[in-house]
C-alpha positions, 0 to 999 in steps of 0.5 A: 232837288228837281222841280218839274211843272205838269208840262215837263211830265206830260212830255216825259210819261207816255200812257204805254210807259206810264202802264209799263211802270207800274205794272212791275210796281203792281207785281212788286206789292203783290208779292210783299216787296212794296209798301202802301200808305193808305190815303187819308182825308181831313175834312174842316169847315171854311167859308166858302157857301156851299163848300167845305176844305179837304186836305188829302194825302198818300204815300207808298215806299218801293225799293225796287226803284229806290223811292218813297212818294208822297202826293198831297192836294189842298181842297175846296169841295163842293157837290153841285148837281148836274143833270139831276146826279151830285158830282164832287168838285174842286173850286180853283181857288189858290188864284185861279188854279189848284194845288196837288203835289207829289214829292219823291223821296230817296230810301237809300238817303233819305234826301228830297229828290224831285217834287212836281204838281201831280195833275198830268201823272195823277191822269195817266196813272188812273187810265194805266191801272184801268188799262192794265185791267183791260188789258187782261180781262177785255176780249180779243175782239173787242171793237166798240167801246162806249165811254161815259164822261168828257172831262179830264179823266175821260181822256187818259182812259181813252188813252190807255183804252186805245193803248190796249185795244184796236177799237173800230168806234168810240162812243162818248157820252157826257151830260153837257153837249159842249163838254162832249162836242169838245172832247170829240173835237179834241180826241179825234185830231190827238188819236185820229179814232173814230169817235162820235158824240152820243146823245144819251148815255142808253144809247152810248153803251148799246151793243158796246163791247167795253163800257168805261165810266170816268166822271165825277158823280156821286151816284151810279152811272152805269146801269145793272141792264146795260150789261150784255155777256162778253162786255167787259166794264170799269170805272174810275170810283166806287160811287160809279157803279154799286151792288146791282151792276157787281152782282152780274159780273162774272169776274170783278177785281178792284185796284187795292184790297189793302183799304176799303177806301180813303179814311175820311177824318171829318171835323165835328159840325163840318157843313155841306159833307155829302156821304160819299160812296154806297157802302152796301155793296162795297163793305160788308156790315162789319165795316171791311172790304169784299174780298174781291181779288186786286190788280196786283193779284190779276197782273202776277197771274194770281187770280183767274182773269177772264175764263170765256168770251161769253163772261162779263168782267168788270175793273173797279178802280176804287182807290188810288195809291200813292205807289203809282207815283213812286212807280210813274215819278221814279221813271219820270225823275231818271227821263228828266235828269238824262234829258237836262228837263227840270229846275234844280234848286238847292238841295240844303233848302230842303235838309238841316243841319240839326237832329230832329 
C-alpha cells in the first residue's frame, strides 16, 4: 500500500494530465461504463462558537482503470461574512492543519492500493473539469479573461484557463487586496501571464471574454448585466451564480446530472447551519435537478456546445464527484510507482484474516 503526501501529487499531476485523465473518465460515465457514488454530508453539533462539524464523503468505481476511489474530509465549519457576502470556511483545527483524504481501491482484488491527502488532486480536478468545459464552449478567440477569487481554488482554474486558452490579459479580482496583490505576485512569476489586480469586480468582468468564479461565498458573485454575447462563464458551485445569470445563457451544462446536489444529513438542533445554495434556479418545486445536459454528455459530443460566436455559454461545476479521483489517483498511483515515489506500508495493515 502507497502513502503519497500532496507534494508527491502535486509533482506527479500536471492540470493538462490532470484534464486528459479525466476526460476518458467523463466519457466513460456517460456512456454507462462508470459508476458514481454520490456525495454526502453529515452535519452534528461541536463546541466550537460559531461552527459546526462536517464529515463528507464520496466515492466512484471505474473499471476501465481498475480502481474504486473514496475521498473523505473531517470539518469544522463556520460561515463568516467578508465584504458583506457569507463564505463557507473550514477552521484548520486537527494541529493547525486539515484533514482530507482519498483512498484508491483495487476492483480486480479488493486490496487498498494507495491512499494520499486529497488538497493538491482535489485542486486540479475542479480546474481540469471547468477547463474541459472551456475547452469546448469558450471562443476561439477568446483573449481576456477575468477571474473572481484569489484564493486557492482560483489558481487551479488559472491553470487549466491557461491550458486551454492563449489569453492576452488576466483580470483578478478578489475582496481583500493583499489576497488579490499576492496572488498576482504568485501567478505571474509560476506562468509569466499578464495578470493585473482589479479593484472592483464590475471592472473586472467589463469587456472580459470569460468570467470564471472561484471563491467560497454563499451568495452570487457573478451578476445577471455583467453578461455580454459571445462571454463564455462558470463557476466552481451553485451558490456563485443563480436563475438570473441561467436564464441569459444561451447553452448551460452542469458537471453532474446524477445528484442535484451533495445530500446534507443534518443532526436535529445543530446551531449556526447556514442554508447553503439557492435552490430556486437549481431545483425544480419537486425537489430535482433542471435537466440541463452534463460534462459527460458535452465531452462525447452528446449535446450541442457552443453553436455561434455570438451565444453566451456558461459551465456550472455544481458538484464535485468521486470519479475524479479514481481517474486523476489511478494516474497518479501508476507515475508514483514507475518513478519509486511513495511510502510503502505493509499491505496486511490494511486487510484481515477473518470473513467480515
Amino acid at each position: 500500500m502507497l502513502v503519497l503526501s500532496n507534494e508527491e501529487v502535486g509533482r506527479l499531476l500536471s492540470i493538462e494530465e490532470c484534464m486528459t485523465a479525466l476526460e476518458a473518465m467523463y466519457r466513460d460515465l456517460a456512456q454507462g461504463r462508470a459508476l458514481l457514488s454520490p456525495r454526502v454530508d453529515n452535519i452534528a453539533p461541536n463546541a466550537h462558537p460559531g461552527g459546526y462539524y462536517a464529515f463528507k464523503h464520496m466515492g466512484g468505481t471505474w473499471p476501465a482503470a481498475g480502481v474504486q476511489a473514496l475521498r473523505i474530509n473531517s470539518d469544522v465549519i463556520t460561515h463568516p461574512s467578508v465584504a458583506g457576502k457569507v463564505r463557507r470556511v473550514k477552521q484548520p483545527l486537527a494541529g493547525g492543519r486539515w484533514v482530507g483524504l482519498v483512498l484508491l481501491f483495487s476492483t480486480e482484488t479488493g486490496a487498498l492500493l494507495a491512499m494520499f491527502p486529497d488538497g493538491v488532486m482535489q485542486r486540479l480536478r475542479v480546474g481540469a473539469a471547468n477547463g474541459i468545459a472551456m475547452k469546448r464552449l469558450a471562443r476561439a478567440d477568446v483573449s481576456t479573461l477575468a477571474l473572481i477569487g484569489g484564493g486557492w481554488q482560483a489558481g487551479a482554474q488559472l491553470m487549466a484557463a491557461l491550458a486551454t486558452r492563449s489569453f492576452r490579459q488576466v483580470r483578478l479580482y478578489s475582496p481583500r487586496r493583499e489576497s488579490r496583490e499576492a496572488f498576482v505576485r504568485e501567478a505571474r512569476e509560476r506562468h509569466r501571464v499578464n495578470i493585473v489586480a482589479i479593484d472592483s469586480a464590475e471592472a473586472c468582468v467589463a469587456g472580459a471574454d470569460v468570467i470564471m468564479a472561484a471563491t467560497s461565498s454563499m451568495v452570487r458573485v457573478i451578476e445577471p448585466q455583467w453578461l455580454e454575447r459571445g462571454m463564455h462563464l462558470s463557476c466552481i458551485k451553485t451558490q456563485e451564480i443563480d436563475g438570473e445569470v441561467v436564464g441569459r445563457c444561451d447553452r448551460v451544462f452542469v458537471h453532474t446530472r446524477e445528484q442535484a446536489k451533495q445530500l446534507d444529513n443534518v443532526m436535529k438542533d445543530t446551531p449556526n447551519v447556514t442554508r447553503r445554495g439557492s435552490p430556486d434556479w437549481w431545483n425544480d418545486s419537486s425537489g430535482r435537478p433542471r435537466p440541463y445536459p452534463d460534462l459527460g454528455e458535452l465531452v462525447c459530443g452528446l449535446a450541442p456546445a457552443r453553436e455561434r460566436d455570438q451565444q453566451i455559454t456558461c459551465f456550472v461545476n455544481n458538484v464535485g464527484m468521486g470519479l475524479q479521483f479514481a481517474a486523476a489517483g489511478a494516474l497518479v498511483l501508476r507515475k508514483a510507482r514507475e518513478a519509486g515515489v511513495g511510502t510503502e506500508l505493509p499491505d496486511d495493515w490494511f486487510s484481515e484474516d477473518v470473513h467480515p
